[in-house]
N, C-alpha and C positions, 0 to 999 in steps of 0.2 A: 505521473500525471502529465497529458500533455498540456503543456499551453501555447495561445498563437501569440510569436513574438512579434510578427509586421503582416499587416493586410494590402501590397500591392491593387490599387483601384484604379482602371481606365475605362472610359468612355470612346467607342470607337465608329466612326458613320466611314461608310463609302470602301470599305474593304482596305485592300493592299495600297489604293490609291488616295486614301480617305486623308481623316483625323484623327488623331486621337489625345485624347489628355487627361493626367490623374488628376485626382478627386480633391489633392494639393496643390493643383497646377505646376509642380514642378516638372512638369510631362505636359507639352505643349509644340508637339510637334506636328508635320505633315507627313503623311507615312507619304513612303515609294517602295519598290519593289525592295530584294535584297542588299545588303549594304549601307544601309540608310543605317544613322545612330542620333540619341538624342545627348547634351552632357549634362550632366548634375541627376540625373533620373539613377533609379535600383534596377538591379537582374529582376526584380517580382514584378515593379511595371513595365518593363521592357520587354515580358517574359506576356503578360496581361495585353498588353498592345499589342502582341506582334501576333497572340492565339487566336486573339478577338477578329484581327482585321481578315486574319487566313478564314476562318471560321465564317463571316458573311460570303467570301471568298465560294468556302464550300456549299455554301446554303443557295446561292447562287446557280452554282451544278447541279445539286439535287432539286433546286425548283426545273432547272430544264428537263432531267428526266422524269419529271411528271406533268411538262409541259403549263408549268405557273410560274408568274412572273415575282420577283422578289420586289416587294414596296418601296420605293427610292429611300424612304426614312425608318430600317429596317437599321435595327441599330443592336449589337451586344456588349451589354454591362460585365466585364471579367472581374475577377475577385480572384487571387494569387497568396495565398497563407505563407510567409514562412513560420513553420509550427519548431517545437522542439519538446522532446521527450526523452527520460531519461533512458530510457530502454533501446528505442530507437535512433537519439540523435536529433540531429537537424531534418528537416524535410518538405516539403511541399504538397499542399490541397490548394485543390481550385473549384471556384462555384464560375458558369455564364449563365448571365438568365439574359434572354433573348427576346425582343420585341418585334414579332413581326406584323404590322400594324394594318388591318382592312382583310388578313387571312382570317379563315375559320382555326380554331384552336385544333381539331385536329389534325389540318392539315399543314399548321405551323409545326403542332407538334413531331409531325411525319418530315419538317423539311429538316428542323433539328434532328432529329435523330440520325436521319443520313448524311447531313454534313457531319456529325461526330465520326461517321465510319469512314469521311471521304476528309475530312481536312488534316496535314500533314502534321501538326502540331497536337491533336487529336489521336494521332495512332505513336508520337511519340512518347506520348504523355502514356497510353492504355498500358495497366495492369501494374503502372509504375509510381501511380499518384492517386488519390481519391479525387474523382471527380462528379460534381453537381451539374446538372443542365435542366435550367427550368425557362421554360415558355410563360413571359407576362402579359 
């Protein structure tokens, strides 16, 4: 039977260049490009933070090829399980649920779905992890 032993939770605005911070505040950093590290934080929120921030990143792209603009307060809540099962092991699932705020919902929904194809942490993760993506 599996159970989740840690829920890595961050909150991220402004992409690769943004903020982000977990739900404990012990993740309370500025993101920058590659390189950057936070101390005292987990691989789940580091792992949360760094998918979220690529992931407006991507959302970004995919609003240019449909020629719409991403909302400045366009924000994604990441959710990072570490689960464990006795069959399985250790492992990881992930929920983003995504706000993109003044779009219509299926046109959110359409910009999420192709940052999932298009963000690099997105095609790491595929076929590798269970992953959730919901539009709020």
């Amino acid at each position: 039977m599996m159970s989740i032993v840690y829920t890595g939770k961050t909150y991220t605005t402004g992409g690769r260049s943004g903020l982000s911070h977990s739900d404990d505040h012990r993740l309370d950093i500025k993101l920058s490009p590659p390189g950057s590290s936070g101390e005292g934080t987990n691989p789940e929120q580091l792992f949360a933070a760094g998918w979220s921030a690529c992931f407006i990143g991507a959302m970004g792209r995919a609003a240019q090829e449909i020629g719409v603009k991403v909302p400045a307060d366009t924000s994604v809540a990441a959710e990072v399980d570490l689960c464990s099962d006795p069959d399985k092991g250790f492992f990881l699932q992930a929920r983003l649920n995504v706000t993109l705020p003044g779009l219509a919902h299926d046109v959110a929904q359409s910009l999420v779905e192709r940052a999932h194809q298009i963000c690099p942490y997105s095609k790491a993760t595929r076929g590798n992890i269970e992953v959730a993506l919901s539009v709020l």
